[in-house]
C-alpha positions as CSV (number, residue, x, y, z in Angstrom):
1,X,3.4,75.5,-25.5
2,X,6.8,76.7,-25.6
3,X,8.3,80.0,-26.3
4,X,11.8,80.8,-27.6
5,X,14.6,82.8,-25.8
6,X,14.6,85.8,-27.8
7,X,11.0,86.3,-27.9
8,X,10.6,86.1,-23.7
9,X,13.4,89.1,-24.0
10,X,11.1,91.5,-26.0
11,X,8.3,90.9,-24.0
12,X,7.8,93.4,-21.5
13,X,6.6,92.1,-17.6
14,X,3.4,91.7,-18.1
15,X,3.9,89.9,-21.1
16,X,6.0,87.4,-19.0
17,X,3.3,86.8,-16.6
18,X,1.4,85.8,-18.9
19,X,2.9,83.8,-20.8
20,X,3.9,81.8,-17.7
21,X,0.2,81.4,-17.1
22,X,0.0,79.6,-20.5
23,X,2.7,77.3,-19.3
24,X,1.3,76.3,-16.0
25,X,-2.4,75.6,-18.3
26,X,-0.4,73.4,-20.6
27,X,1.1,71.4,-17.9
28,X,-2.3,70.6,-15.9
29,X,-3.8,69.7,-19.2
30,X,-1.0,66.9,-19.6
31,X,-1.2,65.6,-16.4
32,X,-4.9,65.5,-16.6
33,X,-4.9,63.5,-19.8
34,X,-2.1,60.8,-18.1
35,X,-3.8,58.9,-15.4
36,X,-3.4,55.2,-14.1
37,X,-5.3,52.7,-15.6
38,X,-6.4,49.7,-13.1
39,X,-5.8,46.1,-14.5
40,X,-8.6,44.2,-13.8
41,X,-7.7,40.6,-12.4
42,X,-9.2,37.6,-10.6
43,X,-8.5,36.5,-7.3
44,X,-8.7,34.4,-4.5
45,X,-8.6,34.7,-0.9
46,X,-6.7,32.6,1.1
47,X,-8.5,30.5,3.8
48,X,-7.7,28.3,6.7
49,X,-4.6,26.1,6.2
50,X,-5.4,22.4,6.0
51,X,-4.7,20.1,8.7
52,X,-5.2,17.1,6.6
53,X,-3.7,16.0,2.7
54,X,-5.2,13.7,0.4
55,X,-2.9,10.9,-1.4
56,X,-4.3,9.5,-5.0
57,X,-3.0,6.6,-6.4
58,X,-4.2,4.2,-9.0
59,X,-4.0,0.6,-9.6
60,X,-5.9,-1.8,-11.3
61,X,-8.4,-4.9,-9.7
62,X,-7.6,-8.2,-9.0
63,X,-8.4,-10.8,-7.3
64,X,-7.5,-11.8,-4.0
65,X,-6.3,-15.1,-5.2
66,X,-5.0,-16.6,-7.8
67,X,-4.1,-19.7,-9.1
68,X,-1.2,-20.5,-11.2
69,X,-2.6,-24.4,-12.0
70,X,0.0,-26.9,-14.0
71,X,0.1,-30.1,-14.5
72,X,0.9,-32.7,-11.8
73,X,3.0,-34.8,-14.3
74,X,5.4,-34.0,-17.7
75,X,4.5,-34.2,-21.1
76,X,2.7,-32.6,-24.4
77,X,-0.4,-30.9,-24.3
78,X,-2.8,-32.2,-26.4
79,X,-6.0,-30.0,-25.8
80,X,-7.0,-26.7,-23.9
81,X,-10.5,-26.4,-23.6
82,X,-10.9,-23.1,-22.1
83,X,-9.6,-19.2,-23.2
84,X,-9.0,-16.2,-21.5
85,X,-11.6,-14.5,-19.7
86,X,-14.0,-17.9,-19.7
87,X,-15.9,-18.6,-16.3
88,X,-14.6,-22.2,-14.9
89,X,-16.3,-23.9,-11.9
90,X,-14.3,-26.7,-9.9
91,X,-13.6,-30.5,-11.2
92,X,-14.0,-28.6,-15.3
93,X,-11.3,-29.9,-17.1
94,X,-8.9,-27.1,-18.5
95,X,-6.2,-28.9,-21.1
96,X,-4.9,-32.5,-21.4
97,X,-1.7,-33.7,-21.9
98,X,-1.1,-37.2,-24.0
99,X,-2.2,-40.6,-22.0
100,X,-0.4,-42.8,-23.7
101,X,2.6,-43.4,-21.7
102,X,0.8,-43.5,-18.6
103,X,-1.9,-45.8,-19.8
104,X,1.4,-48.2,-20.8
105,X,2.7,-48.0,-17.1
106,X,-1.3,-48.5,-15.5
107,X,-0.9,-52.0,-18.2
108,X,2.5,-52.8,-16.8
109,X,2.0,-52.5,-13.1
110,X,-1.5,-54.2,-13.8
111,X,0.8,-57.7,-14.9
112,X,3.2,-56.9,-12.5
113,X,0.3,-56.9,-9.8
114,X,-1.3,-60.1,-11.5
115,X,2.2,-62.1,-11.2
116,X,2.5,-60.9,-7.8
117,X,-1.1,-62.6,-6.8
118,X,-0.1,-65.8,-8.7
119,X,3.3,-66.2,-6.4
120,X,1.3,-65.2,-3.8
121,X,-1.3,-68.7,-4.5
122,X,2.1,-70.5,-5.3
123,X,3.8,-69.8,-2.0
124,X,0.3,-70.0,0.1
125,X,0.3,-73.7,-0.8
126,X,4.0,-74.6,-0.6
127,X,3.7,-72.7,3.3
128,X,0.0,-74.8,4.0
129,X,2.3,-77.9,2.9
130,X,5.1,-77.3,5.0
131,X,3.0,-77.1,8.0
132,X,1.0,-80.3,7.6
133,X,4.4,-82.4,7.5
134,X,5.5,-80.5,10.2
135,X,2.7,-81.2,12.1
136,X,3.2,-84.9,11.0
137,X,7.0,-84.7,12.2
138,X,7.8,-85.5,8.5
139,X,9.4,-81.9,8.3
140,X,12.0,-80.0,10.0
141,X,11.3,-76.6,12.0
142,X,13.3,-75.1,9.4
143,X,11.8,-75.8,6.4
144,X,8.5,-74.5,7.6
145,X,10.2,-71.3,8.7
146,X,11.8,-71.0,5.0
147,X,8.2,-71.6,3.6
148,X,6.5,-69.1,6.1
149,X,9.5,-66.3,4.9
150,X,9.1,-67.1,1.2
151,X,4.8,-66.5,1.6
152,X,5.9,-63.3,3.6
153,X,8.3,-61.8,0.7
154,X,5.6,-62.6,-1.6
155,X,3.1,-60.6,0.1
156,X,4.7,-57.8,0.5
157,X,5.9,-57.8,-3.6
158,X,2.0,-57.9,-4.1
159,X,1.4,-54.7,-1.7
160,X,4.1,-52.9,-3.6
161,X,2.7,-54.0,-7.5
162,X,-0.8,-52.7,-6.0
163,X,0.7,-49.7,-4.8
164,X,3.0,-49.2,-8.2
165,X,-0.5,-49.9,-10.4
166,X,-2.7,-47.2,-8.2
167,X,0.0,-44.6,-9.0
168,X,-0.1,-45.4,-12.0
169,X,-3.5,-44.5,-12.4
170,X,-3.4,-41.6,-10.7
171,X,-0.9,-40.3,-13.1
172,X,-3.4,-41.2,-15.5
173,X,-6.0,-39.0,-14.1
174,X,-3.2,-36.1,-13.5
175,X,-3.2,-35.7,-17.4
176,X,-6.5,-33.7,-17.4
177,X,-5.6,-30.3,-15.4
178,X,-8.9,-29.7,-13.3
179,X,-9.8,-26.3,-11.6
180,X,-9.7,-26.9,-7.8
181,X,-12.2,-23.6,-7.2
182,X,-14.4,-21.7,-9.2
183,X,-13.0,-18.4,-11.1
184,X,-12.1,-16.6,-14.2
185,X,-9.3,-17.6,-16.2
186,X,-6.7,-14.7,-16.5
187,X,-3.2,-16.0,-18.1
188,X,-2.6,-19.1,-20.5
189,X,1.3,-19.8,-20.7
190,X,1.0,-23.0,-22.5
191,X,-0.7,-24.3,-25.8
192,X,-1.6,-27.5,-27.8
193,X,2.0,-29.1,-28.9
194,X,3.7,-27.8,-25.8
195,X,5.7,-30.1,-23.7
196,X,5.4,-29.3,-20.1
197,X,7.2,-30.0,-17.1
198,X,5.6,-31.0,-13.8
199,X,4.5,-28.2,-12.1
200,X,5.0,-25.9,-14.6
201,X,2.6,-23.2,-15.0
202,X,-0.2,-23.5,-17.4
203,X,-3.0,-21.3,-16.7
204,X,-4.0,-18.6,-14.3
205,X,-7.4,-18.6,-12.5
206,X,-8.6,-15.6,-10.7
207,X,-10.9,-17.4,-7.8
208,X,-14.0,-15.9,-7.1
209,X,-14.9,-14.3,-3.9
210,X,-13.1,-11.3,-2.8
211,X,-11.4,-8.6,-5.2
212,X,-9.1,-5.8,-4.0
213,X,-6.8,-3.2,-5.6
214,X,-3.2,-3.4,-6.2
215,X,-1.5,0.1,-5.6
216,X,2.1,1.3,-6.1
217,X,2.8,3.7,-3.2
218,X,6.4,5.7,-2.7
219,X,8.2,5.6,0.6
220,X,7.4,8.8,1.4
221,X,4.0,8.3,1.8
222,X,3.4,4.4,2.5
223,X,3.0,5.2,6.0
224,X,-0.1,6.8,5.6
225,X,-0.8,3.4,4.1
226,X,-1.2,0.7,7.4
227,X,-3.3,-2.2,7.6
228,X,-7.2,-1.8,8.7
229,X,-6.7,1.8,7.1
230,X,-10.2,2.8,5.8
231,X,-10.0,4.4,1.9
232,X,-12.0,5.0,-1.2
233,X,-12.2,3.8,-4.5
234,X,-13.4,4.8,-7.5
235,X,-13.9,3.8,-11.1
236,X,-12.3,5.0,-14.3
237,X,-15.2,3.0,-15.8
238,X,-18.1,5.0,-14.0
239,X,-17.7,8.0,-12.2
240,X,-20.5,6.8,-9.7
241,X,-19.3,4.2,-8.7
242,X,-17.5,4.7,-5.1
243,X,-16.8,1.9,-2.5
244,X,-15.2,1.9,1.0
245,X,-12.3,-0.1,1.2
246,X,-9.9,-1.1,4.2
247,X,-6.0,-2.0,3.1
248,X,-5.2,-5.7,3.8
249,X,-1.4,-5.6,3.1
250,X,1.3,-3.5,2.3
251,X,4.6,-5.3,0.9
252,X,7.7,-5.6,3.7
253,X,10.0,-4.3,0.9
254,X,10.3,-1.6,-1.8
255,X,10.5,-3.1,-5.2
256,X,14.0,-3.1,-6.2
257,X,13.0,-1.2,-9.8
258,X,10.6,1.1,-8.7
259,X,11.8,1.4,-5.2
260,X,8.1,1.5,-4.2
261,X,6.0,-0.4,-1.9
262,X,3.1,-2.9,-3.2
263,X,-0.4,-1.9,-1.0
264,X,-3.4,-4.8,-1.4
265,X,-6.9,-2.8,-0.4
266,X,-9.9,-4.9,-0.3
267,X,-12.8,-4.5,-2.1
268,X,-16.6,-4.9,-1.0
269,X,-18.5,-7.7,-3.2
270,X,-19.7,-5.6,-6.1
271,X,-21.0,-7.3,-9.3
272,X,-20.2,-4.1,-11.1
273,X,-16.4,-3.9,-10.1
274,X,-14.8,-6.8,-12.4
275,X,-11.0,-8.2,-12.8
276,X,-8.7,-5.4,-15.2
277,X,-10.8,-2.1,-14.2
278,X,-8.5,0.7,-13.2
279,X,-8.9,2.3,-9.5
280,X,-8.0,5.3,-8.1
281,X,-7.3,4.8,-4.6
282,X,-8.0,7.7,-1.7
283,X,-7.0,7.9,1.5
284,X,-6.8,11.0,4.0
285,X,-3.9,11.3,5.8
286,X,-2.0,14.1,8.6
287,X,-0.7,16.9,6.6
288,X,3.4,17.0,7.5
289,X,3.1,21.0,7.7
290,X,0.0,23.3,7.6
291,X,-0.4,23.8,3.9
292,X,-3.4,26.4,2.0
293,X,-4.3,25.7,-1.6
294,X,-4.2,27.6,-4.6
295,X,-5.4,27.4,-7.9
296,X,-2.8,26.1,-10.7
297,X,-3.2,29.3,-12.8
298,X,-2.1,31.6,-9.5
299,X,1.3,30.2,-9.5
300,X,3.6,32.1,-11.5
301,X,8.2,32.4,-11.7
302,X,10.2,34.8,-11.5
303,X,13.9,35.0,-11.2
304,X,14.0,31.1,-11.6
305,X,11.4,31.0,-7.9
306,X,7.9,30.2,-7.5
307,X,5.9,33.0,-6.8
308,X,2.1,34.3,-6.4
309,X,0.9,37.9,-6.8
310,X,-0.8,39.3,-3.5
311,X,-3.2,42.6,-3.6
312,X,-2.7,44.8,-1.4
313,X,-6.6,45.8,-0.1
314,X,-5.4,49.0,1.3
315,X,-3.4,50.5,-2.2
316,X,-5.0,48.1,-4.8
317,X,-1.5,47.0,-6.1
318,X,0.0,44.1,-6.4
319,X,3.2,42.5,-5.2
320,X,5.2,39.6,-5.8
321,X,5.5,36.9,-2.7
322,X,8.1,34.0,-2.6
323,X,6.3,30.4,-1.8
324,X,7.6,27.1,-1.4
325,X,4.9,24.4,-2.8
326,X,4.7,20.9,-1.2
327,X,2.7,19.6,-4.1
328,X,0.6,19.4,-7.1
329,X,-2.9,18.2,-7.4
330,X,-5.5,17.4,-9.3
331,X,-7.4,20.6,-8.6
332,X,-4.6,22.9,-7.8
333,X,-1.5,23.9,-5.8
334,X,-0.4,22.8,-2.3
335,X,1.8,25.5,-0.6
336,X,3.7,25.2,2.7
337,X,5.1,28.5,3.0
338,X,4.6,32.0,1.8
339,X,1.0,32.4,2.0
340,X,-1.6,32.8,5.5
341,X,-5.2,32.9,6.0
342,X,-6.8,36.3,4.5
343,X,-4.1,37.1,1.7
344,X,-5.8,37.6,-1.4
345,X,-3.6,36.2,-4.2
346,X,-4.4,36.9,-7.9
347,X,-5.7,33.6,-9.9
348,X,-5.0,34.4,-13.0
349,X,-3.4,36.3,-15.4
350,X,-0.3,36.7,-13.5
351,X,1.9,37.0,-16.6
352,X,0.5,40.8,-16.9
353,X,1.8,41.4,-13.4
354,X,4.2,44.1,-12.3
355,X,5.5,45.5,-9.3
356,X,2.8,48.1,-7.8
357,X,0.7,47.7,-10.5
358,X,-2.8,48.9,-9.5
359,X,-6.1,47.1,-9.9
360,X,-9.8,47.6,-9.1
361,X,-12.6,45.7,-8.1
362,X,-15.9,45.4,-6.3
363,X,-18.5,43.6,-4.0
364,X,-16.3,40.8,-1.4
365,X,-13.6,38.6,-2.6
366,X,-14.6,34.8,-2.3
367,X,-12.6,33.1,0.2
368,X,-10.6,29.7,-1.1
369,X,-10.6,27.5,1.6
370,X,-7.6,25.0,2.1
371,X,-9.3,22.4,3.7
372,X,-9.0,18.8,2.2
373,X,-13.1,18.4,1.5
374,X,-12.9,21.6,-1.1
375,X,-11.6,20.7,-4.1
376,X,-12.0,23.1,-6.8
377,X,-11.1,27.0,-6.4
378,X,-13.6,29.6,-6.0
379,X,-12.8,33.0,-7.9
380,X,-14.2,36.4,-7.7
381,X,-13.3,38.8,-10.4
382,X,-11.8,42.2,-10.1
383,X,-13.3,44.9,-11.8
């Protein structure tokens, strides 16, 4: 209500009272109809700060040994008898390469071996006949020491064809690449028509027995990562499947691509973990500062910082707090700094936040605890 200049001139004092009486009544009626509407939000209260962190990393299951089987002499492979992922126990025969050659050589050292047996007769009798006419005195010393010489050259040229014929067959026997222990056969890196070096790789077999998991870890947390260092593992592949494992060996160097360190943790015997399944490794470690967790959706920027928004119990209102986060997991938000135990921080819809602004709710606020056994964060809403 508003009254113009001219008017409030003509009216006598009474008049002016009371029309300033209609002006104070408009006024409460406006601030009556403006009043402050509380957001309602949902929140979390901060518990203890964990003493403890938990580091995740996954890796895939192998076996403890393995295998890289070639052939113990060169040439062209003429059969594989086996694929990938086939069962082999020891003595099967895996892939041949061609015999021919090495049959040749067993056929040649056998004559060479057979001449060497004839001297050998020929040289037996000229040394027996050499002794009787030296024993007659129809013979000089040194014709039966030349004789004796000649039967001792011969003998040792038979030793030598023997020795030349048995390798020989041996390399005949080294063209049929045999498993030395029972596993699974994981790589093939030669096929039929392939000529092969000796020694060269041919298949991989994944021997049976013991199975662990091979993990990539960064240097900043392999030393939670030491030998005898008890951990868990679990299964993409079923979610209840959990074993207790114990790291055997963690690499003496950092990889020189990924600059991280190779970790081996051994597996109990388990007929339902096989070779290829993907693990996530645990393992609980000394936090390096007291951190308190908070769910993903509480986290929040402003002016280019991370930031949470804290209620104040005593005014309802909200304020923006600084906090330095150590690290994201699976379930939330690590912080190191900015929060304690018993701030209540708002867990989601921060992007409605302002400075001050007020909110309402009732009944307790659930606390979040930070320690490492609690995983998922527990909300109460504000109404």
């Amino acid at each position: 209500m508003f009254l113009s200049s001219s008017i409030l001139r003509k009216l006598p004092v009474a008049g002016l009272f009371v029309a300033a009486l209609g002006l104070a009544g408009c006024s409460q009626e406006k601030a009556a109809v403006v009043q402050e509407v509380a957001r309602p939000v949902k929140v979390v209260e901060i518990g203890e700060a964990e003493t403890t962190r938990q580091l995740d990393y996954s890796g895939s299951v192998r076996a403890r040994t393995e295998m890289n089987l070639g052939f113990r002499i060169a040439g062209k492979v003429t059969e594989r008898l086996v694929d990938i992922g086939q069962h082999v126990n020891e003595g099967d025969v895996l892939a041949r390469v061609d015999p021919s050659d090495y049959e040749l050589s067993v056929k040649s050292a056998q004559a060479s071996l057979d001449a060497a047996e004839r001297q050998v007769e020929t040289v037996d009798l000229a040394k027996k006949r050499a002794e009787q006419l030296y024993a007659k005195n129809f013979a000089p010393k040194s014709q039966l020491d030349q004789a004796t010489l000649t039967y001792d050259q011969a003998i040792a040229t038979r030793d030598a064809a023997r020795s030349t014929l048995a390798q020989a067959q041996n390399q005949v026997h080294y063209t049929d690449l045999k498993a030395s222990k029972a596993g699974i056969v994981t790589a093939i890196s030669a096929d039929i028509g392939q000529v092969v070096g000796a020694g060269t790789p041919v298949m991989t077999v994944a021997v049976d027995g013991e199975k662990e998991v091979l993990i990539a870890v960064p240097e900043m947390d392999v030393a939670g990562f030491r030998p005898g260092k008890e951990v868990k593992a679990s299964f993409w592949s079923d979610d209840a499947l959990t074993l207790s494992g114990k790291v055997r060996e963690v690499a003496g160097s950092a990889d020189p691509q990924s600059r991280t360190f190779a970790v081996r943790v051994s597996l109990p015997n388990d007929p339902r973990v096989l070779l290829g399944m993907t693990a996530n490794v645990e393992a609980t470690v000394g936090a390096k500062a007291q951190l308190v967790s908070i769910p993903l959706t509480a986290m929040a920027e402003k002016g280019g910082k991370q930031i949470v928004w804290t209620v104040d119990r005593a005014s309802d209102t909200v304020h923006p707090r600084p906090i330095k986060v150590a690290n994201f997991t699976a379930d939330g938000v690590a912080v190191s700094d900015g929060l304690k135990q018993g701030d209540v921080v708002v867990a989601a819809g921060t992007q409605f936040m302002t400075e001050n602004l007020k909110v309402k709710f009732s009944g307790d606020v659930t606390q979040q605890s930070a320690s490492a056994q609690d995983d998922v964060a527990t909300t109460s809403s504000l109404r």
